[in-house]
N, C-alpha and C positions, 0 to 999 in steps of 0.2 A: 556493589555497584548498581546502577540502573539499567532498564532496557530501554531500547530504542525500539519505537514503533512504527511501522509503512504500511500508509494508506492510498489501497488506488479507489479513489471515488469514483464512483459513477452514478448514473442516474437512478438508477435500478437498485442496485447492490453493489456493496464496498467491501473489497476484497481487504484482509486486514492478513500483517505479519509483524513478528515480532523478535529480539532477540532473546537470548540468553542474557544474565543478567552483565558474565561478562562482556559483552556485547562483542563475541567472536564469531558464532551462530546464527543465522536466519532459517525461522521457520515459518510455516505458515500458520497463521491462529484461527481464523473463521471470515465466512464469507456473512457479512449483514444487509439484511432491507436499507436503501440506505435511507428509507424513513424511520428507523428504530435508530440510526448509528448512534446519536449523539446521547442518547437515556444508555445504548450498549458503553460508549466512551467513560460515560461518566461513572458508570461501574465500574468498569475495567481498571482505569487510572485510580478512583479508591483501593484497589485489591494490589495492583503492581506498583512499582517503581520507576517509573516513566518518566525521564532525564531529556527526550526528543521525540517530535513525530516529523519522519517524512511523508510526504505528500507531493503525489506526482502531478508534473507539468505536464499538460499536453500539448504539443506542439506539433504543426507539419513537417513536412521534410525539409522546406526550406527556412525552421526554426524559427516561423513567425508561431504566434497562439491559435489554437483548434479552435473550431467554432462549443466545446465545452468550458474553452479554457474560464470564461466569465462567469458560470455556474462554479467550478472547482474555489475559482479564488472569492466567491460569495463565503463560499464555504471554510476555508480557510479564516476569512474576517469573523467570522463565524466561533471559531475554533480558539482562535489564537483571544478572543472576548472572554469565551467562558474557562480557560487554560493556561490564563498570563505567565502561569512559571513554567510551562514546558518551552523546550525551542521548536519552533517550526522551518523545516527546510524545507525548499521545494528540488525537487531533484526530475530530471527529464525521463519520461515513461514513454519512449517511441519507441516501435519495437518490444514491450513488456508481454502485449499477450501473444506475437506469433512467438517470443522465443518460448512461453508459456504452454501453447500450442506443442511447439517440439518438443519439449519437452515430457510433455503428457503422450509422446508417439513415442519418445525413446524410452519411454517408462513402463513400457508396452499395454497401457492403458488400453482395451478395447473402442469402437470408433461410439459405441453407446454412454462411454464413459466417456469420452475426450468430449463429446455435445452438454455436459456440465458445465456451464456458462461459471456459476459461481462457482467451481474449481478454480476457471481459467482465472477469475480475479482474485482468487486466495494466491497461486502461482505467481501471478503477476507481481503483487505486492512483495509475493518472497523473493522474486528477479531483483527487484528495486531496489528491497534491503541488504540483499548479499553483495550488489555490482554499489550500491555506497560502501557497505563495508569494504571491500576486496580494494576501494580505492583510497578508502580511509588508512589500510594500511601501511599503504606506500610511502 
């Protein structure tokens, strides 16, 4: 089978996760510059088997788009150009890094470790792919 991939873009660094091939699993893969993502993507996608990417939406809490949201869906246009056979979801990432945050506190990550920004967007991306999956199964 293929894997599915979850990217949480940001300006900075793109927190990236991936599954197993039978897509039961979500892990995290690596945190990228996210000036290098797209030479990292096109690596990547040569080496794996990549069937889908998610790709999170940003939105406020009242489900209108963030003020990233027009950078993310650049990027997407972007993506979906140099990638025509992968599918692109977008899937809602509100809430991805504080549960990322607790996470990294229940994990008993020390407070030197939990200020790893690129952690928090590896975690994040893993939040995104496991809460698709977990709802893909249903």
């Amino acid at each position: 089978m293929s894997r599915i991939l979850a990217i949480d873009y940001g300006q900075k660094r793109t927190g990236l996760a991936v599954t197993d091939p039978l897509q039961i699993i979500a892990s995290g893969l690596t945190t990228v510059a996210t000036t290098e993502l797209m030479p990292f993507l096109e690596k990547y996608v040569r080496q794996e088997n990549i069937s889908k990417v998610l790709i999170g939406e940003p939105k406020q809490m009242n489900g209108l788009p963030s003020q990233s949201a027009a950078i993310i869906e650049a990027f997407v246009i972007v993506f979906s150009q140099k990638f025509p056979e992968i599918k692109v979801v977008r899937v809602d990432e509100r809430f991805t890094s504080k549960l990322a945050f607790q996470t990294m506190i229940d994990s008993g990550l020390s407070k030197k470790q939990r200020q790893n920004k690129a952690l928090v967007d590896e975690i994040s991306a893993t939040i995104m792919l496991q809460d698709y999956l977990s709802r893909k199964m249903i």
